[in-house]
N, CA, C and O atoms as a CHARMM CRD file, in Angstrom:
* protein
*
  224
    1    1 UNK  N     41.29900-123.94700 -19.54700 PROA 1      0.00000
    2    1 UNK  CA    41.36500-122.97300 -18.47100 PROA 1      0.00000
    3    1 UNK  C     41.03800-121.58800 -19.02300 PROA 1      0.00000
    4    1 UNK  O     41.40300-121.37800 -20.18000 PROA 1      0.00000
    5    2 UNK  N     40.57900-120.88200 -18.55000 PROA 2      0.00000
    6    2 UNK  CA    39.99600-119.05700 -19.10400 PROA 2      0.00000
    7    2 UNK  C     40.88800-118.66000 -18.92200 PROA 2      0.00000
    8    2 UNK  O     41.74100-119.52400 -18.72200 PROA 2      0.00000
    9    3 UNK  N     41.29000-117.51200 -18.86100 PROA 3      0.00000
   10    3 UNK  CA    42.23800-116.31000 -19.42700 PROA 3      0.00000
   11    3 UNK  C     41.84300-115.50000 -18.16000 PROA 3      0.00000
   12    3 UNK  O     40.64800-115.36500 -17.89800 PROA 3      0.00000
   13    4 UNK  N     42.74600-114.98800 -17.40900 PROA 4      0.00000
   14    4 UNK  CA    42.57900-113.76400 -15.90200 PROA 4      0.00000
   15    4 UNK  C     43.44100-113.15400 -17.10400 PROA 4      0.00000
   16    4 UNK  O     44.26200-113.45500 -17.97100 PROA 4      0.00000
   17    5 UNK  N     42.49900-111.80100 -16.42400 PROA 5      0.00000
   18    5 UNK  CA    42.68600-110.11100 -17.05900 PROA 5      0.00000
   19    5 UNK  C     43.43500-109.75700 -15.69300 PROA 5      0.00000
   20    5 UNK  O     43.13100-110.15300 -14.56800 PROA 5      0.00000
   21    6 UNK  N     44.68200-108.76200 -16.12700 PROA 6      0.00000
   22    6 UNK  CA    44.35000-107.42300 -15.36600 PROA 6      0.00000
   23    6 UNK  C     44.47700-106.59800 -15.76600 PROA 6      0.00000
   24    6 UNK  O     45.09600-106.38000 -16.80800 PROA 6      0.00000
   25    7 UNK  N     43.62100-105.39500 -14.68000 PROA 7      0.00000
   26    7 UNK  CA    42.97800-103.84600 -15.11000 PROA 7      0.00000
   27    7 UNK  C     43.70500-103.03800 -14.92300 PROA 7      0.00000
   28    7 UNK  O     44.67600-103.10300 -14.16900 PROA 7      0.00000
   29    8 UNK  N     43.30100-101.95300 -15.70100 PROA 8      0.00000
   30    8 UNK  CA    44.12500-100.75000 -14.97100 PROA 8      0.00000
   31    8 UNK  C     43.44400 -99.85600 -15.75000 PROA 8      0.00000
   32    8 UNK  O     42.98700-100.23200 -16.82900 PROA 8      0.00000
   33    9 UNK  N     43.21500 -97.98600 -15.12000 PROA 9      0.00000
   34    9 UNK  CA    42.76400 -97.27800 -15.45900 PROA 9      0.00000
   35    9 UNK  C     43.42900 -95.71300 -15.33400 PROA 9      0.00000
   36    9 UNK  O     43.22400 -94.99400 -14.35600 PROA 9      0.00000
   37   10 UNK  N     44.17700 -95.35700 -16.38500 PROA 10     0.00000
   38   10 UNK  CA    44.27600 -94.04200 -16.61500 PROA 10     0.00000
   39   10 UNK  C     44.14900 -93.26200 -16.67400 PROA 10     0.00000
   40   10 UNK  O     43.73500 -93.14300 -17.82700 PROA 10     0.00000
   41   11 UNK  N     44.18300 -91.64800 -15.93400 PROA 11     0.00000
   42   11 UNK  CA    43.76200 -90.57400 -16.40600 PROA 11     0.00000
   43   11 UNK  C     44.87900 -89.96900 -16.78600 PROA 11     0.00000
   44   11 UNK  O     46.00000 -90.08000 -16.29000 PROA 11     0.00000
   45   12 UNK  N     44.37100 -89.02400 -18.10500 PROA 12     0.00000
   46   12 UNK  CA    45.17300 -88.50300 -18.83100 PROA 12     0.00000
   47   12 UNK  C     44.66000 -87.29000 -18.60100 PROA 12     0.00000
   48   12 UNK  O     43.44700 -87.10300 -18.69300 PROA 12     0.00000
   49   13 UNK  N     45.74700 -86.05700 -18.18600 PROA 13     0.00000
   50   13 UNK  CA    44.75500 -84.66100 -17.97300 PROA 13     0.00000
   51   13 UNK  C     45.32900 -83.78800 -18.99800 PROA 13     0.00000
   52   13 UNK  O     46.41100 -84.15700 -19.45600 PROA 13     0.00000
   53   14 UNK  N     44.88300 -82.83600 -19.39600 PROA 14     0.00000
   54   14 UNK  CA    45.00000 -82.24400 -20.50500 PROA 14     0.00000
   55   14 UNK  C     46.37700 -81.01500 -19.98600 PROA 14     0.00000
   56   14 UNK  O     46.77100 -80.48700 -18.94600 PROA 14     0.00000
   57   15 UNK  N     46.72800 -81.01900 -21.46100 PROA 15     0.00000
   58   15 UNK  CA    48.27400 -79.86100 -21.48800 PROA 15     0.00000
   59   15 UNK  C     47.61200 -78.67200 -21.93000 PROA 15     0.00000
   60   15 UNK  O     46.50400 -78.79900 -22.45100 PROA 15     0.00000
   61   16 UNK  N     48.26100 -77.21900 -21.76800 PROA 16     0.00000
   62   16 UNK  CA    47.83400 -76.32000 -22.29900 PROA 16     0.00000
   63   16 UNK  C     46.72300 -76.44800 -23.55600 PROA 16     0.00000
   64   16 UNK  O     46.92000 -77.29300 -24.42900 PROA 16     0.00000
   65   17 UNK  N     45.83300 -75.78200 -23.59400 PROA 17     0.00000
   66   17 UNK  CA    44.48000 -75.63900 -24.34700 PROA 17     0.00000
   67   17 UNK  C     44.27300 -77.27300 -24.64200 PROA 17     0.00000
   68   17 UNK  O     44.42800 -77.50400 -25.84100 PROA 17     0.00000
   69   18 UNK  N     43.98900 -78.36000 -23.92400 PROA 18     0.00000
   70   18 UNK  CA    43.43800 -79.71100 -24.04900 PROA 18     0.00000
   71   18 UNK  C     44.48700 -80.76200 -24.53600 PROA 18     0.00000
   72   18 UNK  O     45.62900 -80.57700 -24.95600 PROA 18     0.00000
   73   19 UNK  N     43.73900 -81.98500 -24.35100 PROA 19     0.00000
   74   19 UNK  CA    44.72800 -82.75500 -24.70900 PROA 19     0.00000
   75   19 UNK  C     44.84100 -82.93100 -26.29800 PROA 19     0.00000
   76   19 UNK  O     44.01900 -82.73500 -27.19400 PROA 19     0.00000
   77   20 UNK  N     46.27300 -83.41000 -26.31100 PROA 20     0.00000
   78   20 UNK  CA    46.89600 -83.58100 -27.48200 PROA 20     0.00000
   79   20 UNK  C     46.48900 -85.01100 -28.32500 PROA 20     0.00000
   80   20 UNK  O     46.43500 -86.09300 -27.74100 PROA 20     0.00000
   81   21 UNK  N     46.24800 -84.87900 -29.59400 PROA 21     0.00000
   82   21 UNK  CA    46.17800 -86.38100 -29.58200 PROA 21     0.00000
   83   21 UNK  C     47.89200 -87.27700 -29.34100 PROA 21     0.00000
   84   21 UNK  O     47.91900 -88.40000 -28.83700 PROA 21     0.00000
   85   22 UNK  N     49.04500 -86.63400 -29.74300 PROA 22     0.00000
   86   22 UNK  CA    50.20900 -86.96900 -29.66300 PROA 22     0.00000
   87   22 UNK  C     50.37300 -87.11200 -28.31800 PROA 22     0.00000
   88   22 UNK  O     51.19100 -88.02000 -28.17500 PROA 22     0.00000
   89   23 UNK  N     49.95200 -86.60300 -27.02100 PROA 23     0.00000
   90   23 UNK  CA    49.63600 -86.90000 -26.16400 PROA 23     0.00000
   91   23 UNK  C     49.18300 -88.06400 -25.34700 PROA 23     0.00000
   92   23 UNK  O     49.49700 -88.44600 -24.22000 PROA 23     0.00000
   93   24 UNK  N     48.15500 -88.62000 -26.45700 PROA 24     0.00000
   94   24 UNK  CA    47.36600 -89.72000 -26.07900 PROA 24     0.00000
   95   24 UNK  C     48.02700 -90.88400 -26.90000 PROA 24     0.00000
   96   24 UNK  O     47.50100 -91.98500 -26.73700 PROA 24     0.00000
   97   25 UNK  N     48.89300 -90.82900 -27.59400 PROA 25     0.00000
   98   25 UNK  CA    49.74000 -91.60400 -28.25500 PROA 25     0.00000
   99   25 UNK  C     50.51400 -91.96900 -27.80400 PROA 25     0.00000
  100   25 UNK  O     50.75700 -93.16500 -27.96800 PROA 25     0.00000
  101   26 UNK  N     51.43100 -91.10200 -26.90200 PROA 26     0.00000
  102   26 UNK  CA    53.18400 -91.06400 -26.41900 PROA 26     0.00000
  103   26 UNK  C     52.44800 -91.99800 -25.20300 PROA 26     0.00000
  104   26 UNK  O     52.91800 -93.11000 -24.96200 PROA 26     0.00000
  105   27 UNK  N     51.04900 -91.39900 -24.30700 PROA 27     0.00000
  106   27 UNK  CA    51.05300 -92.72800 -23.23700 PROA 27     0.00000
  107   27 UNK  C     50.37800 -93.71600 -23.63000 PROA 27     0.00000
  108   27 UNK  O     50.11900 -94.52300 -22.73700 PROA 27     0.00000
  109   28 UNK  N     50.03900 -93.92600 -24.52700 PROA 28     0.00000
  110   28 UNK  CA    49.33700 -95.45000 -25.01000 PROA 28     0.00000
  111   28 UNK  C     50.51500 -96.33900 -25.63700 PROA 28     0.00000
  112   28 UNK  O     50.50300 -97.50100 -25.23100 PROA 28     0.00000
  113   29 UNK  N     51.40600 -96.05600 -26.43700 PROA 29     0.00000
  114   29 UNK  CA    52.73000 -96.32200 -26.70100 PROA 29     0.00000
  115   29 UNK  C     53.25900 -97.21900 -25.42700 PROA 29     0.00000
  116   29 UNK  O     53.30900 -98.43600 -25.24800 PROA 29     0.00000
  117   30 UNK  N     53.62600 -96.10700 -24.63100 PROA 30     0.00000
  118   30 UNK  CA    54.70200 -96.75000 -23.01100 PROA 30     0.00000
  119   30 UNK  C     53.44300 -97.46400 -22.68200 PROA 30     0.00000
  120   30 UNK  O     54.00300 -98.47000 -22.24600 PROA 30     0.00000
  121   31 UNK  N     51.97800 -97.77600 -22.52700 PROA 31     0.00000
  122   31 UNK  CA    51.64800 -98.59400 -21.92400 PROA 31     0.00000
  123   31 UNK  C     51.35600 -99.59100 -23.10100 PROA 31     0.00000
  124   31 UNK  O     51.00800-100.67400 -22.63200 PROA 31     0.00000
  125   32 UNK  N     51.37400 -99.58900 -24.09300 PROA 32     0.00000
  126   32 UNK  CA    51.44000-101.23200 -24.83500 PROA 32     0.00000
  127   32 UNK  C     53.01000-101.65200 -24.64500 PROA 32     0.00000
  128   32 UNK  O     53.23100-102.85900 -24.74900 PROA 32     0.00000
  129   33 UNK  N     54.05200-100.85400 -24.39800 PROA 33     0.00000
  130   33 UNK  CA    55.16400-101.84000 -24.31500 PROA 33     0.00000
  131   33 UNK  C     55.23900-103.22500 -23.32400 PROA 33     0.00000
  132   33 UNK  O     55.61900-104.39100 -23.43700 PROA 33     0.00000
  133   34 UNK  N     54.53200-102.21000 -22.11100 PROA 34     0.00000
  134   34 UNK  CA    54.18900-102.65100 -20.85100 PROA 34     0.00000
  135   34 UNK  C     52.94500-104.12300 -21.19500 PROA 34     0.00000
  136   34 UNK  O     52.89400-105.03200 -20.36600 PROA 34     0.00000
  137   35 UNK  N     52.30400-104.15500 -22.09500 PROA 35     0.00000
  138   35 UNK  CA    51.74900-105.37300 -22.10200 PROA 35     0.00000
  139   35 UNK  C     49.91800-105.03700 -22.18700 PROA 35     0.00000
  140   35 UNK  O     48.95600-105.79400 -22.05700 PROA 35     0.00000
  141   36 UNK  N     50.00200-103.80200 -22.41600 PROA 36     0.00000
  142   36 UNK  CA    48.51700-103.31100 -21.57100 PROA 36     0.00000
  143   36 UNK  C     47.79100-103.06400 -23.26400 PROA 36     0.00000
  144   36 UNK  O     48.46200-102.67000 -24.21800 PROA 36     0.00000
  145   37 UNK  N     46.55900-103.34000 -23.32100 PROA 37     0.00000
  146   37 UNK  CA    45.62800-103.30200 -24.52800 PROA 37     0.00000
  147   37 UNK  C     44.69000-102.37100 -23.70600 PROA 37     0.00000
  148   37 UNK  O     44.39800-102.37200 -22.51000 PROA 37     0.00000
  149   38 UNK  N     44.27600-101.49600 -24.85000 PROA 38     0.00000
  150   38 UNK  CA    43.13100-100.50900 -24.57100 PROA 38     0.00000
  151   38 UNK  C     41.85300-100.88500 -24.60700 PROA 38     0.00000
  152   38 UNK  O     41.65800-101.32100 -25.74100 PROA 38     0.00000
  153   39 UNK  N     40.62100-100.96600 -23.80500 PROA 39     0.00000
  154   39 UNK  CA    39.68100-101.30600 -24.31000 PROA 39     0.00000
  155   39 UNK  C     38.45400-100.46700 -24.24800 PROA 39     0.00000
  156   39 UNK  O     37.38900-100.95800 -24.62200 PROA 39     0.00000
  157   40 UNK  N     38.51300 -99.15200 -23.77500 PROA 40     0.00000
  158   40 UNK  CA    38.00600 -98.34500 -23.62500 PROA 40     0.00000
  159   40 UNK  C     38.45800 -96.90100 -23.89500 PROA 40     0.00000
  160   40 UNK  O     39.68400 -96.91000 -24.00200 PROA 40     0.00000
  161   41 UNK  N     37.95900 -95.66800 -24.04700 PROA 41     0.00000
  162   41 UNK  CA    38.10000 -94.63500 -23.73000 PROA 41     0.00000
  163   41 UNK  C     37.19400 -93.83000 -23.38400 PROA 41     0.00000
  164   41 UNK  O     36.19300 -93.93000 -24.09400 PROA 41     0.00000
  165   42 UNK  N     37.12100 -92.94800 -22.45400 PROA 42     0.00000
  166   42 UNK  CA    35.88700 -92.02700 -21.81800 PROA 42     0.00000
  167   42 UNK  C     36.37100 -90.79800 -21.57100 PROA 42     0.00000
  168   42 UNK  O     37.58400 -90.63100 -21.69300 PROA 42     0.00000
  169   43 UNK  N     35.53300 -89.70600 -21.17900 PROA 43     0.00000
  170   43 UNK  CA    36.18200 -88.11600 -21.02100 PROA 43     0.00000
  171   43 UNK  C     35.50200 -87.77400 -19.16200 PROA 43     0.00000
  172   43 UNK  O     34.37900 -87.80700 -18.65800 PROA 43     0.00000
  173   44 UNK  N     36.26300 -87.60600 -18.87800 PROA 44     0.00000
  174   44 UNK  CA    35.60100 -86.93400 -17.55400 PROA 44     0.00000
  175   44 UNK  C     36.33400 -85.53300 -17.56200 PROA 44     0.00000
  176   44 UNK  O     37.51400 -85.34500 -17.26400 PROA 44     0.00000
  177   45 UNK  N     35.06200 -84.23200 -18.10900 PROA 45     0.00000
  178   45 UNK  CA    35.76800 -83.25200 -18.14200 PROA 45     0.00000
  179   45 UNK  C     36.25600 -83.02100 -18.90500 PROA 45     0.00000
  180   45 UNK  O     35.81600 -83.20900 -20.03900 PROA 45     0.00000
  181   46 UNK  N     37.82500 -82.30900 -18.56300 PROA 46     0.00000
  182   46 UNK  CA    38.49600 -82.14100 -20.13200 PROA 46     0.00000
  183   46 UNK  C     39.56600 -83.65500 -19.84900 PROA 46     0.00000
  184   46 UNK  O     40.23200 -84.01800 -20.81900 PROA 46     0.00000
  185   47 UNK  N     39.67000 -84.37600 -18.68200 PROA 47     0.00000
  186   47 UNK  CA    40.63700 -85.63200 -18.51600 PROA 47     0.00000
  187   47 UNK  C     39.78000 -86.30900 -19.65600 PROA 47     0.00000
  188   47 UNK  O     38.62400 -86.14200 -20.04400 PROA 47     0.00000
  189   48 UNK  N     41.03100 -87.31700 -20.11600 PROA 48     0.00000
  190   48 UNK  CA    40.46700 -88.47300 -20.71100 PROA 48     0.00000
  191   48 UNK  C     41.25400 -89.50800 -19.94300 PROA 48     0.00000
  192   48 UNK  O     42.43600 -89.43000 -19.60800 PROA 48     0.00000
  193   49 UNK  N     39.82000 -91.16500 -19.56900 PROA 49     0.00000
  194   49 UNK  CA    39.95200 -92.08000 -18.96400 PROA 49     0.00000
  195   49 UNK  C     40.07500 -92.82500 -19.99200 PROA 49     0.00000
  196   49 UNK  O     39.20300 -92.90800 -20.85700 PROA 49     0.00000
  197   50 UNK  N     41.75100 -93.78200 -20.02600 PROA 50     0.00000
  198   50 UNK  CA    42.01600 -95.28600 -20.75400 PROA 50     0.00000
  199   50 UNK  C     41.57000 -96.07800 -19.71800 PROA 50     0.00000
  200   50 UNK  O     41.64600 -95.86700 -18.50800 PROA 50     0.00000
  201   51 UNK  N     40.98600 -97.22900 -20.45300 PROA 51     0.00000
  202   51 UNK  CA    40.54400 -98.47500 -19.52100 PROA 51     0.00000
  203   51 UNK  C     41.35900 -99.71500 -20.43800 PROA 51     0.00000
  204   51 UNK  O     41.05200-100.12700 -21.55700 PROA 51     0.00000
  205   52 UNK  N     42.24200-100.05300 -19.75300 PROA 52     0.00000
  206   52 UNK  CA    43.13900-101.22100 -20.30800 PROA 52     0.00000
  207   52 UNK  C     43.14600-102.49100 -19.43000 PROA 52     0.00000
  208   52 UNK  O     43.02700-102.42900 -18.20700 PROA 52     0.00000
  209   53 UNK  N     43.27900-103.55100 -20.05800 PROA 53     0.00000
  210   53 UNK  CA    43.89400-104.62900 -19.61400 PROA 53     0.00000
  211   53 UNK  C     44.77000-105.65500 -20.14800 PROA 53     0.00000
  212   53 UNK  O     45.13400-105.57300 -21.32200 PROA 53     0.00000
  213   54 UNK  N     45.09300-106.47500 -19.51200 PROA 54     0.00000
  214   54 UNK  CA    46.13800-107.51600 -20.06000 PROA 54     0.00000
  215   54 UNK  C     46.35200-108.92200 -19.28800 PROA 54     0.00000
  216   54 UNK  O     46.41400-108.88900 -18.05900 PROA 54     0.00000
  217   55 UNK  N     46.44000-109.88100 -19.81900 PROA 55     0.00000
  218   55 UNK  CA    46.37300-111.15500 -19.44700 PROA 55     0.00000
  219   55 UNK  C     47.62700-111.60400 -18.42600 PROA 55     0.00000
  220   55 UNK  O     48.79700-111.37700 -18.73600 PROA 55     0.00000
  221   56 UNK  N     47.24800-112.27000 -17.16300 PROA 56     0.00000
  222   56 UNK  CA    48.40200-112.36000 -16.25600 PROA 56     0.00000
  223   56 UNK  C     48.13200-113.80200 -15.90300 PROA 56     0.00000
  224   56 UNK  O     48.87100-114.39300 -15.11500 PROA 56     0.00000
C-alpha cells in the first residue's frame, strides 16, 4: 500500500529588522513535535514559506 501525505504550509513573517534564524527554529521545533517534516523553504518578501508534510 503507498504512504498518504499530509500538507501544510507556513508563513513565517518577520520580527523587528527580519526574521530570526532562532525564529525559524522555535517554529520548526513545535511543528516537528507535531509530526510535521520540512520539505521545502521559500521567501515571499521578507515572509518565509515552510512547506511540510507528514504521513496520515
Amino acid at each position: 500500500m503507498s504512504k498518504r501525505w499530509s500538507y501544510k504550509v507556513v508563513e513565517v513573517k518577520p520580527q523587528w529588522l527580519g526574521i530570526k534564524p532562532k525564529q525559524l527554529e522555535e517554529t520548526l521545533a513545535a511543528l516537528g513535535q507535531q509530526g510535521w517534516e520540512l520539505v521545502s523553504v521559500t521567501t515571499n518578501g521578507m515572509n518565509a514559506m515552510l512547506y511540510l508534510k507528514k504521513e496520515i
